[in-house]
C-alpha positions in Angstrom: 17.4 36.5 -22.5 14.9 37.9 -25.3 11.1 37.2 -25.1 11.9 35.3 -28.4 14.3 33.3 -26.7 12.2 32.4 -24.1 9.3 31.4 -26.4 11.8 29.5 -28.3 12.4 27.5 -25.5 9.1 27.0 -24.2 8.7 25.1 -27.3 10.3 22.2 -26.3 7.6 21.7 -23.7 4.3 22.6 -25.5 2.7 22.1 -28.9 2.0 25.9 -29.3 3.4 29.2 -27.7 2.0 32.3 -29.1 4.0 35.5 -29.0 1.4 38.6 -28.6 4.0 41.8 -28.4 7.8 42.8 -28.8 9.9 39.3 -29.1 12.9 41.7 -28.8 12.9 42.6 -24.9 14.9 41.7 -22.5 13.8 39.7 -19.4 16.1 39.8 -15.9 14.1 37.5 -13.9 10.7 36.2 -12.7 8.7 37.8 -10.4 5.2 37.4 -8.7 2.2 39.3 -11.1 1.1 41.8 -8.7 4.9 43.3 -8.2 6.6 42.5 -11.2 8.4 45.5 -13.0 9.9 46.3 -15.8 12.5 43.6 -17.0 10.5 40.7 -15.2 8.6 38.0 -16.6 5.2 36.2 -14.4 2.3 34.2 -15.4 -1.1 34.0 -14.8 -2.8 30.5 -14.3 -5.7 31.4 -12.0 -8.3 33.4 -12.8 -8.4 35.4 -10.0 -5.0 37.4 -10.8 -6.1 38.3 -14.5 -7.5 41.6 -12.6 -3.3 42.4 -12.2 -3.1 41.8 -16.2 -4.3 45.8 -15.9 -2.0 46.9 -13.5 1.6 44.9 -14.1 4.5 46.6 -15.2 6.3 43.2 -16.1 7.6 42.9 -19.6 6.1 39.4 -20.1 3.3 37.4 -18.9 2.6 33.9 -20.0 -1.2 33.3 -20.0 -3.5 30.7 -21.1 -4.8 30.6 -25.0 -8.2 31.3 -24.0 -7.0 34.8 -22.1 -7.7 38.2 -24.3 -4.2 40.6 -24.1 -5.5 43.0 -26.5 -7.3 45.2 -23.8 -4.0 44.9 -21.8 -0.8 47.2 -21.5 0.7 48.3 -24.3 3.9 47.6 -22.8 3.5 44.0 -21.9 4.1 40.8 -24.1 2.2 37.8 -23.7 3.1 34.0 -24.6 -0.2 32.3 -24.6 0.3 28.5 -23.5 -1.7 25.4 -22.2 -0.4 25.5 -19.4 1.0 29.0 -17.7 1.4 27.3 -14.6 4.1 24.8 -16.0 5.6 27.0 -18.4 6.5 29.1 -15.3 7.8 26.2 -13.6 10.3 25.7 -16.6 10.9 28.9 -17.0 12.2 29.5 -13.6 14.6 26.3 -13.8 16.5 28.6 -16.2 16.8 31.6 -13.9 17.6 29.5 -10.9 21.2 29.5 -8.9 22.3 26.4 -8.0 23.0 26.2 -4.4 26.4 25.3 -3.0 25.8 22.7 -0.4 29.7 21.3 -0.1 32.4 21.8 -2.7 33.4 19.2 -4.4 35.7 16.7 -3.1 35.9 15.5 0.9 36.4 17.7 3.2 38.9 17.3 5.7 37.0 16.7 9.0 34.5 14.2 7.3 34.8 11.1 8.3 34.7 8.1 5.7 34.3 4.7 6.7 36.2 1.1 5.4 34.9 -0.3 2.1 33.0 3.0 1.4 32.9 3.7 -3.0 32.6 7.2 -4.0 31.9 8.1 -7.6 33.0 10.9 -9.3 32.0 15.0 -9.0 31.1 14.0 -5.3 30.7 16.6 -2.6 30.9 15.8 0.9 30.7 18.7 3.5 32.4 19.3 6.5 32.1 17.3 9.7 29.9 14.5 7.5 30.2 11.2 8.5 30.0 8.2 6.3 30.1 4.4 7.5 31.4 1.3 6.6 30.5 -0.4 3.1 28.3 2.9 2.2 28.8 3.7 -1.8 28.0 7.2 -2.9 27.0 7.6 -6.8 28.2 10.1 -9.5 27.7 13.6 -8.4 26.1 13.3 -5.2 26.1 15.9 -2.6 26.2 14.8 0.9 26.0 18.1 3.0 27.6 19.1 5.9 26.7 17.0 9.8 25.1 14.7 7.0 25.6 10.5 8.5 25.1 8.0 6.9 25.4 4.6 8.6 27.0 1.2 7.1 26.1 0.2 3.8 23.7 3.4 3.0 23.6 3.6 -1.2 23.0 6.8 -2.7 22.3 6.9 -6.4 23.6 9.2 -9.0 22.9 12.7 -8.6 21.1 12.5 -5.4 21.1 15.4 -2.6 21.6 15.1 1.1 21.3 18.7 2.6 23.0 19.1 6.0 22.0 17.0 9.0 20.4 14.5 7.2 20.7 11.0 8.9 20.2 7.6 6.2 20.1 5.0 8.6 21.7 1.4 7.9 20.8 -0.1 4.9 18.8 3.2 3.7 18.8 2.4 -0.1 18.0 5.6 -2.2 17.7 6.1 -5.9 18.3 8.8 -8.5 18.5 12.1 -8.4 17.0 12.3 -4.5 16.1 15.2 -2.9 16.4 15.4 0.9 16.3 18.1 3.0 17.8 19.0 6.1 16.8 17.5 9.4 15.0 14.4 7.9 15.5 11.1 9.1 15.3 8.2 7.1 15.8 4.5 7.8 15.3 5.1 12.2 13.5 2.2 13.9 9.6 1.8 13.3 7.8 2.0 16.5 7.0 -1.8 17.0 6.9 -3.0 21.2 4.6 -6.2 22.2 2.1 -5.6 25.1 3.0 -8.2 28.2 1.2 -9.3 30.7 2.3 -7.2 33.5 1.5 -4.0 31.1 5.2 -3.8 29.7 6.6 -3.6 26.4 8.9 -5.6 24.7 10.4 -3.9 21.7 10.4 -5.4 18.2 13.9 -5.8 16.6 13.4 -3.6 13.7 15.0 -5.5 10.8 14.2 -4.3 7.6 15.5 -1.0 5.3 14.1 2.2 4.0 14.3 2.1 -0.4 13.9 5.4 -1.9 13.1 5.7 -5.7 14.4 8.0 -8.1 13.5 11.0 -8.7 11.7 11.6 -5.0 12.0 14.7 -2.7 12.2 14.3 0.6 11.3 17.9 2.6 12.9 19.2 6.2 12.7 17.2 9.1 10.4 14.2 7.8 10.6 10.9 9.2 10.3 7.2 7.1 10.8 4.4 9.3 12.3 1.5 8.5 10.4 -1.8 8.0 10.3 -4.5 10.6 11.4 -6.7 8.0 11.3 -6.3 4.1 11.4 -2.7 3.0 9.2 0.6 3.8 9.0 1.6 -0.1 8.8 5.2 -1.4 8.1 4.7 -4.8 9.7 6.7 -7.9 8.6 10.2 -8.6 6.9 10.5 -4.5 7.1 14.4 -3.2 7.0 14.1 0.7 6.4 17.5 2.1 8.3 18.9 5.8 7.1 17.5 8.6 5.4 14.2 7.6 5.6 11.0 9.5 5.5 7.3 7.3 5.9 4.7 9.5 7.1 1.1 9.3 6.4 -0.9 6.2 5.0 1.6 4.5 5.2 1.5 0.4 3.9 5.0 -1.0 3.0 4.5 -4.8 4.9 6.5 -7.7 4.4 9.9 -8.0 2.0 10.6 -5.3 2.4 13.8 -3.2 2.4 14.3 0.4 1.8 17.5 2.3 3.2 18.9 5.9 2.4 16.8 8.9 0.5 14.2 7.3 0.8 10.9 9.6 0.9 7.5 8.0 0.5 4.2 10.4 2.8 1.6 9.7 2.0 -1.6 6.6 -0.2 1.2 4.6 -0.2 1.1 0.4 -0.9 4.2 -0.8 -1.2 3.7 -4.9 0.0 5.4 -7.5 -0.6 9.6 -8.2 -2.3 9.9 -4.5 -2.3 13.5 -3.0 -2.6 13.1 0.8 -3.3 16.9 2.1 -1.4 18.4 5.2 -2.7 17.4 8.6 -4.4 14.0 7.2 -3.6 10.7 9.0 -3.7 7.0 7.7 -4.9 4.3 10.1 -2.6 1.1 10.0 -2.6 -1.5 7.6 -5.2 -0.3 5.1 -5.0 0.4 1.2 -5.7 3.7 -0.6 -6.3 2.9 -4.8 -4.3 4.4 -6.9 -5.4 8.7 -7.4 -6.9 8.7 -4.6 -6.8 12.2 -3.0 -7.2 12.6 1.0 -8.1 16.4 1.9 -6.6 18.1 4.9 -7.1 16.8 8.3 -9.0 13.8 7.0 -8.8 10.9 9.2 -8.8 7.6 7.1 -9.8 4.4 9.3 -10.3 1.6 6.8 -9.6 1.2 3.0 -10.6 2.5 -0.2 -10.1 0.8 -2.9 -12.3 2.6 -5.8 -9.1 4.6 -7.6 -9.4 8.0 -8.4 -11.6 8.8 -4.9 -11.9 12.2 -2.8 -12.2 11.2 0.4 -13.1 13.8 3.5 -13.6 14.3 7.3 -13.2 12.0 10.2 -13.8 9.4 9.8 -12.7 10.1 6.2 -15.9 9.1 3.9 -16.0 9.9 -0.2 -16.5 13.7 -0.4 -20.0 13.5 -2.1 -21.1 11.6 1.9 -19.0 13.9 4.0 -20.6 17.3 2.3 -24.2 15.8 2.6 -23.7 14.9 6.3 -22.1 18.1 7.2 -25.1 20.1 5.6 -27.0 18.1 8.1 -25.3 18.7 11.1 -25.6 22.3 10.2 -29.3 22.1 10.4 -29.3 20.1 13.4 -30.0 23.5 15.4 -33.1 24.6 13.4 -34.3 21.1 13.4 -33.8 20.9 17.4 -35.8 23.9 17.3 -38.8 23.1 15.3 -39.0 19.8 17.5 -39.3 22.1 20.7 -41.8 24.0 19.1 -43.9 21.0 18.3 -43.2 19.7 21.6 -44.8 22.7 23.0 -47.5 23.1 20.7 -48.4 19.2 21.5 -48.3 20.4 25.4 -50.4 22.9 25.3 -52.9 20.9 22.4 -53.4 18.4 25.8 -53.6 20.9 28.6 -56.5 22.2 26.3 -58.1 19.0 25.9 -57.7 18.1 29.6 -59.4 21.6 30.6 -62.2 20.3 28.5 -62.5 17.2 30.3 -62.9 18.5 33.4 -65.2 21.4 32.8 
């Protein structure tokens, strides 16, 4: 497509996309700033890779208004956005393949319960297994080794990549995203303590409900409640390798990163980002925007939306900073103290010498 084209549609997104340079060129695909050739379009959102607006040979650049092109490449065109970083994003959803996870139809060695409804432009891959009572919206993909047990509902448009495992009841919405390996709906980890030091288990009773538009990533795990419903709300962008545990209910559009651990009955409100490595005690509440940074260890609620919290145990950022520059002066300070220490020793072996001469 032309640089005009592109600007053209970029103009669906944004109030105002300037065109600095030839509208007429031809652009092949995206590529990253630093390698981009000739052909190739890539943005600049972060200050730090303006120094490659010198160097690039790509033949279009989208930049931020406040950037000036003119002491750039003569052979470069800009589009000057508010956001670069987003205009990328929908830039690239025009240059991207779809993937073929299953063709469409059923394929012969799948397996397809009694009672199951299946709606139409549905793919379901080979040696997938579907239970009783399960219905599968319009257009779903459910990929290959992919089982759902009984009465699992998928909504419209949703993706299952290969080896994913819905448990029973497993209720998920629109246009899901989940990736392969994940497990959703398996049994929360619930056992009562008896006298004689062993465990009884807890009949895990409840479902997993999934809301539209979520993403699921490889190999993450969302129990299902004891009874009710662990909830991931609408819009939720659950990174590989996290763990949310029974009775859970994540908030709309809050984003979780890799091997984050969340204890079972947590809320986590709306438009949270919980960083990779971070871990949720049980049973406490995080206010809506709330943002937990990496390997933060959050032991009792926070209820004060839009926080930063940091550390372990996890405090508000401005605390955890100001106690960290303290520990870091904990060596000086343990050395002025011994200096003291021996400056008020040798101050009384003085005075004792006097007293005895």
């Amino acid at each position: 497509m032309t640089i005009l084209q592109i600007r053209d549609y970029l103009q669906q997104f944004f109030d105002s996309v300037e065109l600095v340079g030839d509208g007429e060129q031809q652009v092949l695909a995206p590529a990253k700033i630093e390698s981009a050739k000739v052909g190739e379009v890539s943005f600049v959102a972060n200050e730090k890779y303006v120094k490659f607006l010198t160097s690039t040979e790509a033949s279009l650049v989208i930049v931020h208004h406040s950037v000036a092109v003119d002491q750039f490449l003569p052979g470069t065109s800009f589009l000057k956005v508010k956001d670069p970083y987003s205009a990328f994003v929908f830039l690239l959803q025009k240059f991207v393949k779809p993937r073929v996870i299953a063709p469409i139809g059923i394929a012969a060695s799948a397996s397809i319960g009694d009672g199951v409804l299946i709606g139409e432009g549905v793919s379901i891959g080979a040696f997938a297994v579907v239970g009783d009572r399960c219905t599968i919206g319009n257009n779903c993909v459910v990929g290959a080794h992919t089982v759902l047990l009984h009465d699992v509902v998928l909504g419209d448009d949703s993706t299952l990549f290969p080896s994913v495992t819905c448990y029973d009841g497993t209720m998920v919405g629109k246009r899901v995203v989940i990736h392969s390996g994940s497990v959703i709906g398996a049994d929360g980890f619930g056992f009562a303590p008896q006298s004689d030091g062993s465990y009884v288990k807890i009949p895990q009773m409840g479902i997993v409900e999934i809301g539209d538009d979520v993403e699921i990533g490889a190999n993450t795990t969302i129990d299902r409640a004891t009874m009710g419903s662990t909830v991931i709300g609408r819009g939720v962008k659950i990174d590989n390798l996290v763990q949310i545990a029974h009775n859970c209910t994540i908030g709309e559009d809050t984003v979780i990163a890799s091997q984050a651990g969340i204890s079972g009955s947590v809320t986590v409100g709306r438009q949270c980002v919980i960083a990779g490595q971070a871990g949720l005690a049980g049973h406490l509440e995080l206010a809506d925007r709330t943002q937990v940074a990496a390997q933060a260890g959050v032991s009792k609620s926070f209820m004060l939306p839009g926080m930063a919290l940091r550390g372990y145990p996890a405090q508000p950022m401005r605390d955890q900073l100001k106690h960290e520059a303290m520990l870091r002066s904990v060596g000086a300070m343990k050395e002025k103290l011994d200096r003291l220490d021996r400056e008020m020793k040798e101050l009384k072996d003085k005075e004792s010498m006097k007293g005895t001469a």
